[in-house]
C-alpha positions in Angstrom: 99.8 68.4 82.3 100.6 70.7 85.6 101.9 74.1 85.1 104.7 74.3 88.3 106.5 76.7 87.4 104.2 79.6 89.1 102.4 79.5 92.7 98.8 80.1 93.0 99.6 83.7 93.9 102.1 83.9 91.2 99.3 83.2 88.6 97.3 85.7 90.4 99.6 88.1 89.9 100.5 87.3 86.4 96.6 87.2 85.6 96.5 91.0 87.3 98.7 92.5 84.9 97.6 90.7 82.1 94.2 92.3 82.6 95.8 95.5 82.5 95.2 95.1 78.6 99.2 95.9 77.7 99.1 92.3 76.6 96.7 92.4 74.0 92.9 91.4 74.1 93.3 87.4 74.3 95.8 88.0 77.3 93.5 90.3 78.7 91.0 88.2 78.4 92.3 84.9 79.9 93.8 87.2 82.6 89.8 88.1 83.6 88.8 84.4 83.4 91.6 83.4 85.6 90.4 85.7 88.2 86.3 84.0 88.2 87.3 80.9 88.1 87.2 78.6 90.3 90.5 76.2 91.0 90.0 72.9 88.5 89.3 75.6 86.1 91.7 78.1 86.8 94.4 75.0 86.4 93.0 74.4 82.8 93.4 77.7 82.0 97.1 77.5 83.2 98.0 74.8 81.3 96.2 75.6 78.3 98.1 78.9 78.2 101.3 78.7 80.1 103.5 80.9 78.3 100.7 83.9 78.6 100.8 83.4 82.5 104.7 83.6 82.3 104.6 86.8 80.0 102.4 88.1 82.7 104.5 86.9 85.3 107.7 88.3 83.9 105.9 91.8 83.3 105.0 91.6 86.9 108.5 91.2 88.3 109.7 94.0 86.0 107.2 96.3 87.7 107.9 95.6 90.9 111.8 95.3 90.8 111.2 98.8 88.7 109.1 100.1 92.1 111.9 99.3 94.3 114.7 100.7 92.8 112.3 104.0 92.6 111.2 103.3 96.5 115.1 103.4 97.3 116.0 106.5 95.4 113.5 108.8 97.0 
């Protein structure tokens, strides 16, 4: 099974704020082995917990849509 539905960078990001520990400790936790591992690994990790990457992911975008509309108001 192949998770498509983020890029590599997307994951990246997703596993960022996940390790910001607003997620809870599991989330944190696959969110810091994401980061050291290496590809075949990092794809296991993907498609073992895809809907903790896309919780990550959707936090992420919220963020940085948030940060925009602040950028544009100042």
């Amino acid at each position: 099974m192949s998770n498509n539905s983020l890029t590599q960078y997307e994951s990246y990001l997703s596993a960022v704020e996940l390790i910001t520990g607003s997620h809870g400790s599991f989330a944190q936790h696959i969110g810091d082995a994401f980061i050291v591992a290496d590809k075949g690994n990092s794809q296991k990790l993907l498609d073992a917990f895809p809907e903790v990457f896309m919780r990550g992911w959707h936090f992420a975008q919220v963020k940085r849509m948030r940060n925009n509309v602040e950028s544009q108001d100042a």
